[in-house]
Every structure is written in C-alpha cells, then in structure tokens.
C-alpha positions as a LaTeX table, in Angstrom:
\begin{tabular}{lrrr}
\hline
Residue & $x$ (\AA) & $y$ (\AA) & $z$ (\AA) \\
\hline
Unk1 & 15.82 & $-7.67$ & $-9.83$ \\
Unk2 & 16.32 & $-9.75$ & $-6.91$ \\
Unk3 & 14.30 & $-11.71$ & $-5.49$ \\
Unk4 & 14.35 & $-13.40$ & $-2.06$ \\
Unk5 & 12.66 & $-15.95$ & 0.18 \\
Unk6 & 11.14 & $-14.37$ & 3.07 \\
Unk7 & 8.93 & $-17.49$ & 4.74 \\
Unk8 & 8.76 & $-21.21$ & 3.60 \\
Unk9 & 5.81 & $-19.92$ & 0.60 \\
Unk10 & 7.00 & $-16.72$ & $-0.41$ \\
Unk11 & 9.72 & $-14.91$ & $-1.72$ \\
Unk12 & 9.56 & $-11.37$ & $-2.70$ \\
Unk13 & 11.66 & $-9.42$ & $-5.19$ \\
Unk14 & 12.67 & $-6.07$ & $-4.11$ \\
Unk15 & 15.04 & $-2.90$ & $-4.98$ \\
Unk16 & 17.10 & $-0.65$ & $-2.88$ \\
Unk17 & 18.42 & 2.58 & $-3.50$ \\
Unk18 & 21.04 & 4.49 & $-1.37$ \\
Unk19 & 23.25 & 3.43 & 1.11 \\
Unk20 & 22.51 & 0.51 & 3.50 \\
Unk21 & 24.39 & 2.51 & 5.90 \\
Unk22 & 21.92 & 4.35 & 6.46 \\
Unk23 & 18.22 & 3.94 & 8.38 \\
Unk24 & 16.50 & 1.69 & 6.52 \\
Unk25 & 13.06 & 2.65 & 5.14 \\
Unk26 & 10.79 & $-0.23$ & 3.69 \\
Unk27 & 7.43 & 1.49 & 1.10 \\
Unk28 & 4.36 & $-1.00$ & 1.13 \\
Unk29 & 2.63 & $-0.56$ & $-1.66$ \\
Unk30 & $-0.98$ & $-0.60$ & $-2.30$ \\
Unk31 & $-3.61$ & $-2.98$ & $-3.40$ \\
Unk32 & $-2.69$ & $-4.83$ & $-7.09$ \\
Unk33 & 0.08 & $-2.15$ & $-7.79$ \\
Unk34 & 3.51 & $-2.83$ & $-8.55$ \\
Unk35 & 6.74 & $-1.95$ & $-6.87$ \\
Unk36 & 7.14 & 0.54 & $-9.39$ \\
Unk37 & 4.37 & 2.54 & $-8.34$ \\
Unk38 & 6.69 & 3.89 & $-6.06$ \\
Unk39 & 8.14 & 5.67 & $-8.78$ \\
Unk40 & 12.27 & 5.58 & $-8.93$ \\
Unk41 & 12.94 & 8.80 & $-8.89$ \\
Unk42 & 10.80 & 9.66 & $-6.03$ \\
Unk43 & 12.78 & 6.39 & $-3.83$ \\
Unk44 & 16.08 & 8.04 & $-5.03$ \\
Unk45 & 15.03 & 11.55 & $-3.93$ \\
Unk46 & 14.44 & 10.33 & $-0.67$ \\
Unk47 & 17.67 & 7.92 & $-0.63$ \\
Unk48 & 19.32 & 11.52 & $-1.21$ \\
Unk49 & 17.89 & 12.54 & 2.07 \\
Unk50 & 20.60 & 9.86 & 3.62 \\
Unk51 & 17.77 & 6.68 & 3.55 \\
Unk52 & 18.19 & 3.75 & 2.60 \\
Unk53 & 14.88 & 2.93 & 0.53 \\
Unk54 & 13.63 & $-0.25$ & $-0.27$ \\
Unk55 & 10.42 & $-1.55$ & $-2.30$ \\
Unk56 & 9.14 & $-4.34$ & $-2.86$ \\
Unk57 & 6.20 & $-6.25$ & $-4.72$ \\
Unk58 & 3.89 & $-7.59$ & $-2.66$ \\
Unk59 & 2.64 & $-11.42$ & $-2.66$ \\
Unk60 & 0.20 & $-12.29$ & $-5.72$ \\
Unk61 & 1.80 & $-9.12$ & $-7.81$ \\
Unk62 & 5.00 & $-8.59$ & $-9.43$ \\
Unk63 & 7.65 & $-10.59$ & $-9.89$ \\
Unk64 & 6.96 & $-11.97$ & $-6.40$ \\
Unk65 & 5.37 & $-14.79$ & $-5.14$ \\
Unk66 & 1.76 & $-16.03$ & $-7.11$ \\
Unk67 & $-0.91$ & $-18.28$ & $-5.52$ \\
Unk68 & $-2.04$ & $-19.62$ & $-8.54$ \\
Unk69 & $-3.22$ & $-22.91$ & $-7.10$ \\
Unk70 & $-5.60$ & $-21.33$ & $-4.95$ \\
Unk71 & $-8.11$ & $-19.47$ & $-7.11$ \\
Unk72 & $-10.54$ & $-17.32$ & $-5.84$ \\
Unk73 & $-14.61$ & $-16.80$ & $-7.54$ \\
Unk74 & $-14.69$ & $-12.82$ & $-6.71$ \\
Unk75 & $-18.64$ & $-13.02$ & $-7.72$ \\
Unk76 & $-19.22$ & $-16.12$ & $-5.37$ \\
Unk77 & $-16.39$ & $-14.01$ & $-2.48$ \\
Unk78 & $-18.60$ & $-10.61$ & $-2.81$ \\
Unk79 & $-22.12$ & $-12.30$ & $-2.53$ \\
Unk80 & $-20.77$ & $-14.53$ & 0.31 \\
Unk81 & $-19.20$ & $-11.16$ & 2.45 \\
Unk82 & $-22.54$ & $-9.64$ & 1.14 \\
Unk83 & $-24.69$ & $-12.09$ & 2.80 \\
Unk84 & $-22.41$ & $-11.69$ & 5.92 \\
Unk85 & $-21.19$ & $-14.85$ & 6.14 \\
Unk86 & $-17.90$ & $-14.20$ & 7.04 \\
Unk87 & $-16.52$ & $-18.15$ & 8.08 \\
Unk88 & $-17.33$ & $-19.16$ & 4.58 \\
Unk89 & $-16.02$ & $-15.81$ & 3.33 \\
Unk90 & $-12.56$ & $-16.15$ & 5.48 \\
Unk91 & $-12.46$ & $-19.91$ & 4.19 \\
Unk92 & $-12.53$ & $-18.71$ & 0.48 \\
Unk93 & $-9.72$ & $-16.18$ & 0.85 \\
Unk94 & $-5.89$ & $-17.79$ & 0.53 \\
Unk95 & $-4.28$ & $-15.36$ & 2.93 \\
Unk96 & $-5.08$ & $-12.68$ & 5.27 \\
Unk97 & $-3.82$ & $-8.72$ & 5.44 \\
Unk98 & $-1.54$ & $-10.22$ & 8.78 \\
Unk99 & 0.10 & $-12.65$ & 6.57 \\
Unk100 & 1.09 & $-9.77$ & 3.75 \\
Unk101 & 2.18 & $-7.97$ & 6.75 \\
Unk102 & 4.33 & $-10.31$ & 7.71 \\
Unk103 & 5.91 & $-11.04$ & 4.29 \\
Unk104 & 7.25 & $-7.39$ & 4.59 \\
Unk105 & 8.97 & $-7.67$ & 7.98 \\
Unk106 & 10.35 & $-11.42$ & 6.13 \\
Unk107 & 11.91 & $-9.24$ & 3.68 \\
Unk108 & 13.56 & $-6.79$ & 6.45 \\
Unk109 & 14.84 & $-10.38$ & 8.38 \\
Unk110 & 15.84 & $-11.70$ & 4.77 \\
Unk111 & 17.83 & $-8.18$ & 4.33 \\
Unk112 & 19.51 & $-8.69$ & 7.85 \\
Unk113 & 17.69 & $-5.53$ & 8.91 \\
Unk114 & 16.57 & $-5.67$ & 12.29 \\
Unk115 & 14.44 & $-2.20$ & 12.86 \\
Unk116 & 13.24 & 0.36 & 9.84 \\
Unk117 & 10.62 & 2.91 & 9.41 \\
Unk118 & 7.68 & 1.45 & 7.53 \\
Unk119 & 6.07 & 3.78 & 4.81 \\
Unk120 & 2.74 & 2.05 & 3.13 \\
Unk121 & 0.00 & 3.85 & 1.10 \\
Unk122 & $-3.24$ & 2.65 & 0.24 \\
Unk123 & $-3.35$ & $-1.07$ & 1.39 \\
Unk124 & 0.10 & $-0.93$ & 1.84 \\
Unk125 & $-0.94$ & 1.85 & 4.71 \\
Unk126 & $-2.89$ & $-0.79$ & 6.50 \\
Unk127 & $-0.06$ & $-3.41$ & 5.55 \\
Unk128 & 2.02 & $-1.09$ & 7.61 \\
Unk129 & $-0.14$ & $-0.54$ & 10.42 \\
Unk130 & $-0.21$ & $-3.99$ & 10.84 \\
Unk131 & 3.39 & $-4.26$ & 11.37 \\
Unk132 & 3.04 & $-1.69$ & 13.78 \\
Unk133 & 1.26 & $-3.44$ & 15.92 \\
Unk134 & 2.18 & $-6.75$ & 15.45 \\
Unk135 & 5.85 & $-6.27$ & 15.84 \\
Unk136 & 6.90 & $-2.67$ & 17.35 \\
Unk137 & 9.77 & $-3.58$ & 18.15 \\
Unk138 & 11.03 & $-3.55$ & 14.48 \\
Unk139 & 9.49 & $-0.63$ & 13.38 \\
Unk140 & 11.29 & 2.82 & 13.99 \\
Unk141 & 8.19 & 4.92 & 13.24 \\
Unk142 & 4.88 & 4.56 & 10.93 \\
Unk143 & 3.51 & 6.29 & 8.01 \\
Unk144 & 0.57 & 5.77 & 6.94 \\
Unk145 & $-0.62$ & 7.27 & 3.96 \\
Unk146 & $-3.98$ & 7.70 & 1.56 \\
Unk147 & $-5.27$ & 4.78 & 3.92 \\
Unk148 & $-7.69$ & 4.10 & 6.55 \\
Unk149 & $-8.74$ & 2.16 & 9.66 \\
Unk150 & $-10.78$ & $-0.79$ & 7.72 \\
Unk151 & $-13.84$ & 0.50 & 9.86 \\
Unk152 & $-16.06$ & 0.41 & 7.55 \\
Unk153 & $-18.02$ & 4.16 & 8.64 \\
Unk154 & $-14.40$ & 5.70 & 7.43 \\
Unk155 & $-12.32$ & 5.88 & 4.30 \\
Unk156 & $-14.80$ & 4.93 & 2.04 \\
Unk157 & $-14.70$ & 5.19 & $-1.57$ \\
Unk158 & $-17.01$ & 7.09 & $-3.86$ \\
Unk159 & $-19.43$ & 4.92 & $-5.88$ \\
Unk160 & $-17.88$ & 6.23 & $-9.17$ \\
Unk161 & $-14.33$ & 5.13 & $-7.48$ \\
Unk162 & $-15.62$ & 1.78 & $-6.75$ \\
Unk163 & $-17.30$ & 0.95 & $-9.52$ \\
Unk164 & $-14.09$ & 1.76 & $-11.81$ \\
Unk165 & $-11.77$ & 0.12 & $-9.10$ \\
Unk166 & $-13.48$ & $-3.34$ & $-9.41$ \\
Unk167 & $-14.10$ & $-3.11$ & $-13.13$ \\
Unk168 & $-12.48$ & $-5.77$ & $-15.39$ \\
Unk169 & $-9.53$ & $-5.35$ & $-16.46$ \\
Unk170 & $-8.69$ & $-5.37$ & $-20.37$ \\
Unk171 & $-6.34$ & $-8.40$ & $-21.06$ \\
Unk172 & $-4.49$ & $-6.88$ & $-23.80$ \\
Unk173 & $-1.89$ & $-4.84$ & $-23.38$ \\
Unk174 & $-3.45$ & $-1.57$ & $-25.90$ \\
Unk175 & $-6.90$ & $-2.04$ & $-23.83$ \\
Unk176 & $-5.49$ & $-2.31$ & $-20.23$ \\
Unk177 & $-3.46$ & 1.23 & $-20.75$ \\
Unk178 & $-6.06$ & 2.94 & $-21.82$ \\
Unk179 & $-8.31$ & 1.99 & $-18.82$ \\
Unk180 & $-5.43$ & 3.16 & $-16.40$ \\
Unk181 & $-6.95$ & 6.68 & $-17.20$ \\
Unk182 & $-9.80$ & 5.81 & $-15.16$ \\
Unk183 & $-7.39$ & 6.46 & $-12.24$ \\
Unk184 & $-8.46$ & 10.34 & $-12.99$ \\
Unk185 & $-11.49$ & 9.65 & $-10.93$ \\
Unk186 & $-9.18$ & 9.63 & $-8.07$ \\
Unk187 & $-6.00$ & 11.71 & $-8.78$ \\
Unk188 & $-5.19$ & 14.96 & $-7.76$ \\
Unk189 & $-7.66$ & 17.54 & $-9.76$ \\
Unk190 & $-4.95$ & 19.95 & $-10.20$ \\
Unk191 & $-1.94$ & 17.42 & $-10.86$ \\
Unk192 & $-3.97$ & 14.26 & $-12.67$ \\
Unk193 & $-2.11$ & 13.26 & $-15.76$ \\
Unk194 & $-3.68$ & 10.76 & $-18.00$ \\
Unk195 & $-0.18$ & 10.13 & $-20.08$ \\
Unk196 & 1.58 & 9.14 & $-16.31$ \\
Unk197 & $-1.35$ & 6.85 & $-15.71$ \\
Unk198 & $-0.65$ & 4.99 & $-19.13$ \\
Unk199 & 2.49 & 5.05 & $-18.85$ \\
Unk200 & 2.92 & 3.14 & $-15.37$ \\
Unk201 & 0.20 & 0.99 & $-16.79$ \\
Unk202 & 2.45 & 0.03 & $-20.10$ \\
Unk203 & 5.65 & $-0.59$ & $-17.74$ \\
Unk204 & 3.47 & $-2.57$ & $-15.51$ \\
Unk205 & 1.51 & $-4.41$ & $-17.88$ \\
Unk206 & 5.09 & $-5.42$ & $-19.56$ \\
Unk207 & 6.69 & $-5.82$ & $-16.56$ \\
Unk208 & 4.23 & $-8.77$ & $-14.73$ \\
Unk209 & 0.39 & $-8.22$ & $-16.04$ \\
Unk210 & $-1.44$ & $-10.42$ & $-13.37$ \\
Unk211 & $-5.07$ & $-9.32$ & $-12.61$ \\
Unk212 & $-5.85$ & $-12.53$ & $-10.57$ \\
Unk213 & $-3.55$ & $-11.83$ & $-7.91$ \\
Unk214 & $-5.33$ & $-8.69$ & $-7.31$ \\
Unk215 & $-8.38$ & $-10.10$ & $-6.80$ \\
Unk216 & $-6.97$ & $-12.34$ & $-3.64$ \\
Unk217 & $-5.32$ & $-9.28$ & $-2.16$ \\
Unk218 & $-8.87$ & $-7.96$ & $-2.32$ \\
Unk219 & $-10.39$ & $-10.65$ & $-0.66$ \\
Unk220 & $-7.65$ & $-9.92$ & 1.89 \\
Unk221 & $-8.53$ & $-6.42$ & 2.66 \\
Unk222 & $-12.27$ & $-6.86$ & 2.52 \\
Unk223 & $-11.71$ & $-9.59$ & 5.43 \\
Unk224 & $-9.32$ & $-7.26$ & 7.54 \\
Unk225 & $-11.32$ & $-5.87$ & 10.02 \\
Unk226 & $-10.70$ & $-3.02$ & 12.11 \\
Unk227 & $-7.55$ & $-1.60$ & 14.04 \\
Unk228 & $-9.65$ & 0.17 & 16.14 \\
Unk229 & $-8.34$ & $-0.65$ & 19.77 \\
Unk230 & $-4.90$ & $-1.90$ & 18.70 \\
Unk231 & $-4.38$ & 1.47 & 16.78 \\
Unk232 & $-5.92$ & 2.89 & 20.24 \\
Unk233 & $-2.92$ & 0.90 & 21.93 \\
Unk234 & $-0.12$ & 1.76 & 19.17 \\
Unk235 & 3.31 & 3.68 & 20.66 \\
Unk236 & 5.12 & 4.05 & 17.56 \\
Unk237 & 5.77 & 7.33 & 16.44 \\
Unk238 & 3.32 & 8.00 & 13.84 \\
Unk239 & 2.79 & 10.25 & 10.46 \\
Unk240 & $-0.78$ & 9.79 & 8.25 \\
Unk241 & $-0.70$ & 11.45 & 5.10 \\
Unk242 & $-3.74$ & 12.35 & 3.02 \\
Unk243 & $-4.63$ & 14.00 & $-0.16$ \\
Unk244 & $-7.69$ & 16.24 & 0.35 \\
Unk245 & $-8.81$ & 15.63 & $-3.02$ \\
Unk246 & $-8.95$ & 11.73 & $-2.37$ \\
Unk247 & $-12.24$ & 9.97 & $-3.44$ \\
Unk248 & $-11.19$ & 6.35 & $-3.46$ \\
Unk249 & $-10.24$ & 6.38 & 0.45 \\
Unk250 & $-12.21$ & 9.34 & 1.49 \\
Unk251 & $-9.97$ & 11.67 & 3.60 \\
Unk252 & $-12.09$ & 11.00 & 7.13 \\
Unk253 & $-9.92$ & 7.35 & 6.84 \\
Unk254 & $-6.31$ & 9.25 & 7.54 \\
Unk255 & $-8.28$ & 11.87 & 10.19 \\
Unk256 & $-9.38$ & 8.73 & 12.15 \\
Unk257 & $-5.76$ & 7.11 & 11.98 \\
Unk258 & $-4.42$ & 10.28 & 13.44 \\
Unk259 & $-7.39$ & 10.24 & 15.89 \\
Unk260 & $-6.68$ & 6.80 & 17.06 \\
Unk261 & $-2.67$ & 6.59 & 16.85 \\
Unk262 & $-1.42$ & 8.66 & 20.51 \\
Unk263 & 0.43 & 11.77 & 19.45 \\
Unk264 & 0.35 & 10.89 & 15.87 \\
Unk265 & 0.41 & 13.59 & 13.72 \\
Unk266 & $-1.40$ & 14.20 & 10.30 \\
Unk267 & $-0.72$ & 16.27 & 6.83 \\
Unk268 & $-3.27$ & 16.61 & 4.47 \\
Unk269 & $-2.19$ & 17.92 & 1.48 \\
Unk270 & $-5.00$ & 20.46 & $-1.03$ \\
Unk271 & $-4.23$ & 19.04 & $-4.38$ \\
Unk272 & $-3.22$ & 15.51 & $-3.49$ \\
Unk273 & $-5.65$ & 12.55 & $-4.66$ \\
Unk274 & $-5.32$ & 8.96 & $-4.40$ \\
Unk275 & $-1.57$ & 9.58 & $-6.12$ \\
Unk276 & 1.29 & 10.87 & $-5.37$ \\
Unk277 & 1.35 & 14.14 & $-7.62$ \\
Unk278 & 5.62 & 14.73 & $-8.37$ \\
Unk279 & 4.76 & 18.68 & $-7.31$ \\
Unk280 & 3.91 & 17.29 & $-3.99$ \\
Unk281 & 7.15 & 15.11 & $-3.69$ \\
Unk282 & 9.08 & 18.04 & $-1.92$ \\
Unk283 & 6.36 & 18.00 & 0.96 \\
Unk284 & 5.86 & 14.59 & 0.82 \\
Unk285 & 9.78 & 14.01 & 1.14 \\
Unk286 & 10.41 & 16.41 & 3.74 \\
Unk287 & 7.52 & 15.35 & 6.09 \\
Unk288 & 9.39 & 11.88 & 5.53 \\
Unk289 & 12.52 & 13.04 & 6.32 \\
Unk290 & 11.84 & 15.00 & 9.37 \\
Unk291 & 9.42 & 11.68 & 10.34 \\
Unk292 & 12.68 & 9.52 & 9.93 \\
Unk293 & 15.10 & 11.43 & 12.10 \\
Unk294 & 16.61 & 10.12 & 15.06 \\
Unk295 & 14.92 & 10.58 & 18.11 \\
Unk296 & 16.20 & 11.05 & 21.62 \\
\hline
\end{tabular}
C-alpha cells in the first residue's frame, strides 16, 4: 500500500485503480472509516468508466498518519461544546475539518495531479466541499454525497443513530464485528446486510483497528461550522447524492447542499441509507460518470 507525505505532519497511504491517463477522481471518505469503505470493486467499476480512481485513508485512520501525542477527553470535548464554549472547545481539538481538507488536495500535489473531481460521502462530503471552496481551481467538479451543510437545523441524525454512532467500541476483534451490525439503523431498509457490515468490520479491524483517531476526527466535525455563504458563493459544478432512507444524516442535509450550491443538481435515491447498497452502484456510477465528463 503506499503511502506518501503530503505536508511536513502527514502522510497518507492511498490506492489507485485504472489508468492515470485518465481524469483523475479522488473519494473522501467518511468519519472513522477506512479507505476500504470505498469498496474495490465499486472504485474498479468506475475506473472501467475511463477514471482514474483514487482513495485514500484519511489522517488519524488507516494506515495513514496518527496523532497519538495529542489525545483528546471526548467526555471533557462534548460537555465543553455543550456548555458552548467553543475557544476552549477549538483549543482541545488537534486539527480542524480545513486541515483534513487540505491533506486530500496534499495527496493530489504528492500524485503530481494538478485538477480532479472530488467525490466525498459522509464527512468526507464536507471534506470535499471544503476543497471546493478553498481551492476551485483544482477541483473539476464536486460530489457530495449522504452529507450536509454542518448547519446544525439540517442533516441531523436520529437519536437511535446517534446514540449507536458514539457508542464504545468493543476492543476485541469478535466484539467489534458484531457491533458493526448496528450500522442497520442506518442502511438501506431494502438492501441492509448485516454479513457486509461484519465483514468490512473484520477487514478493517485487521487491517488498522484505531478507535482513538476517530474520536479527533469527531472533534473536527463537531467544530466545523457552517458553509452556508461560501456554499452560497461556490462555482464548481456540483452533484449531491442522498439516500432517502438515510437516518444518520437526515436527507434535508443533501436538499440544502443542492439549495445552496448555484445550478447544482441533486439525486436522491428510494432505497439508499447511510451506505452505498451494490444494487444502487449502476445509478450511483452513472450519475458519476455523466458528473465527470468533459465540459465545454
């Protein structure tokens, strides 16, 4: 797997599939997950579409970068953003959302790529965004999918999809894939499949188990704030994908997007959750590749 330095504190590692002849197209994933939540046969699909698809694992997960040596007390974070104080919230957190953002267009400087079209889900959705609209110049189009706005009256997660989100994590291996079927709560009702859940949670589990870093990412999102007006001011061609059936980022947090992004232009998909169901990869992969044409 390699792995390469994309600022003076982080290196990510990273896979491509297809041929780098062709237009580059960078996934972001989502908050605590793996590179290989972007499952390999889904990047090859699309690499089959003439892409050239890259993923990577984001800071704090993976084989990537860890900031071990700067712990964070999620109890003392969450009472702290609780009691609004956000300076001594923003002081506790390591890194911000802009600085994961930034890590990804590293990666596309580190690959000698100068433009690509950004795909992120989830976090990674608002990890793209970000890019968007911090560098436009690099980024052929957006697509933003199962994400939201970080305003806080949008996206927002059912209390039985929060409370299993944030729950502990079992630390051995038997215990941790068997809570990955809590992930029902928020898949596709037609398409959920409890033996895919445990089965990306035994690959990632034996592949780099490392709850802690997801719990600074966290404290990264939560701190984000909203896109509101630089969304507003965004002229990159835009997609926002959302599964209807989503309760973790509740479905209003890709309308807004759409709402907010000029001329963007938004799918929402009956039978799609807070996954990716493989029946839905045909749609999912031809709304990508029409996104990712060459424009005039």
């Amino acid at each position: 797997m390699p792995i390469v330095k994309v600022s003076p504190e982080v290196s990510l590692a990273y896979e491509a599939f297809g041929d780098p002849s062709d237009p580059p197209v960078l996934l972001v994933m989502g908050l605590g997950a793996q590179m290989i939540a972007w499952h390999e046969d889904f990047c090859r699909e699309l690499a089959g579409r003439g892409r050239h698809v890259i993923r990577y694992d984001n800071r704090d997960c993976g084989l990537s970068t860890r900031f071990d040596d700067r712990p964070v007390d999620m109890a003392r974070f969450i009472e702290t953003v609780g009691s609004g104080d956000i300076p001594a919230a923003l002081a506790m957190a390591p890194y911000s959302t802009q600085d994961m953002a930034d890590d990804g267009l590293g990666l596309l400087t580190a690959l000698g790529i100068e433009r690509a079209h950004v795909v992120g889900t989830s976090m990674g959705g608002m990890l793209a965004q970000l890019m968007a609209i911090g560098a436009p110049e690099r980024v052929l189009t957006l697509t933003s999918m199962m994400s939201t706005t970080s305003e806080p009256e949008y996206g927002r997660s059912s209390p039985e999809a929060q409370t299993a989100l944030l729950a502990p994590k079992p630390a051995d291996r038997e215990g941790y894939i068997a809570a990955a079927e809590q992930g029902l709560l928020w898949s596709s009702k037609r398409y959920g499949d409890a033996a895919l859940l445990r089965e990306l949670a035994a690959r990632s589990y034996d592949r780099a188990y490392y709850p802690a870093g997801t719990g600074r990412q966290l404290a990264a999102m939560t701190l984000s704030g909203p896109r509101t007006e630089a969304l507003r001011a965004l002229r990159v061609p835009t997609l926002v994908i959302h599964g209807l059936d989503d309760v973790l980022v509740d479905p209003s947090g890709g309308r807004r997007t759409a709402e907010l992004v000029p001329g963007a232009e938004l799918l929402l998909l009956a039978d799609m959750g807070h996954d990716r169901p493989r029946p839905l990869w045909p749609r999912i992969i031809d709304a990508l590749e029409a996104h990712t044409r060459p424009r005039g």
